[in-house]
C-alpha positions in Angstrom: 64.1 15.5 53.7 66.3 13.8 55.6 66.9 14.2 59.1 69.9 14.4 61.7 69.9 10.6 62.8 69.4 9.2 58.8 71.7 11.2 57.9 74.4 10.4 61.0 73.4 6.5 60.2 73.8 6.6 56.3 77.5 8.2 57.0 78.0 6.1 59.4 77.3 2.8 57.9 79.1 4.0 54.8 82.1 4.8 56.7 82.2 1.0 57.8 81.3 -0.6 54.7 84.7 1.9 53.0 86.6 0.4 56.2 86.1 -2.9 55.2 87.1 -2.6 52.2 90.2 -0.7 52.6 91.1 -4.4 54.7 90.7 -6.1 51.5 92.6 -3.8 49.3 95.4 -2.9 51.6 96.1 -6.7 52.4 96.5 -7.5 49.0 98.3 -4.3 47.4 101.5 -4.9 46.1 103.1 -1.6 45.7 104.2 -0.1 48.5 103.6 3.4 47.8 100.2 2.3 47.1 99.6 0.3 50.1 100.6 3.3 52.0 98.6 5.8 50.2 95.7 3.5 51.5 96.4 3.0 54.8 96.4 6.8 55.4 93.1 6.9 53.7 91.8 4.1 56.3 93.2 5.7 59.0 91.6 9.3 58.3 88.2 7.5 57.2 88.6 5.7 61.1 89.1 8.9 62.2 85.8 10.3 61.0 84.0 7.3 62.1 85.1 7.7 65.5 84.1 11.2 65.6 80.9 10.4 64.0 80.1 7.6 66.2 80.7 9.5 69.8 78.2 12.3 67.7 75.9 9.9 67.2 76.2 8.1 70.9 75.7 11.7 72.3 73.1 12.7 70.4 70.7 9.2 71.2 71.4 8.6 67.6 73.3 5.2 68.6 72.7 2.9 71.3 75.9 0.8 71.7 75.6 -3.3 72.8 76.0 -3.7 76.6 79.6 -3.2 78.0 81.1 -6.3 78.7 82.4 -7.3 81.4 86.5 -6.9 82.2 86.7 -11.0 82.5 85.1 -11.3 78.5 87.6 -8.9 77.6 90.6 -10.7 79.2 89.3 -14.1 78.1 88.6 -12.9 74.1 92.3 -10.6 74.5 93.9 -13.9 75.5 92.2 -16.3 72.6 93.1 -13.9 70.0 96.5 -13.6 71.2 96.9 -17.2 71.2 95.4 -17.2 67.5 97.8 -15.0 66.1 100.9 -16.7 67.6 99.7 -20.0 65.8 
């Protein structure tokens, strides 16, 4: 039988692994109503992974990578700034 934290983690990495691939699909769909259709989807499954993941973090299920610090952020905001501008 599984238990709470499997069954959190199997969801969970499912969730990521379906958000992946909605990247793929969306940035090559064609029709419009399509492409639409399956950015709803993405955004409802990012939805449930969100909620899933602050269950998870508050139930010891998850234990994120260390916060980093403001100056990373800045620095890795302003390269992929740069990056998409090119």
């Amino acid at each position: 039988m599984f238990q709470d934290k499997e069954m959190v983690n199997d969801y969970l990495a499912g969730l990521n692994a379906g958000l992946t691939g909605y990247a793929h699909i969306i940035a090559q769909t064609n029709n419009s109503e399509l492409r639409q259709t399956l950015i709803q989807m993405r955004n409802q499954d990012e939805s449930r992974q969100r909620t899933l993941y602050s269950y998870a973090l508050q139930k010891g299920h998850y234990k994120p990578a260390a916060t980093a610090s403001e100056e990373v952020v800045q620095q890795l905001r302003t390269q992929l700034m740069s990056e998409q501008q090119n």
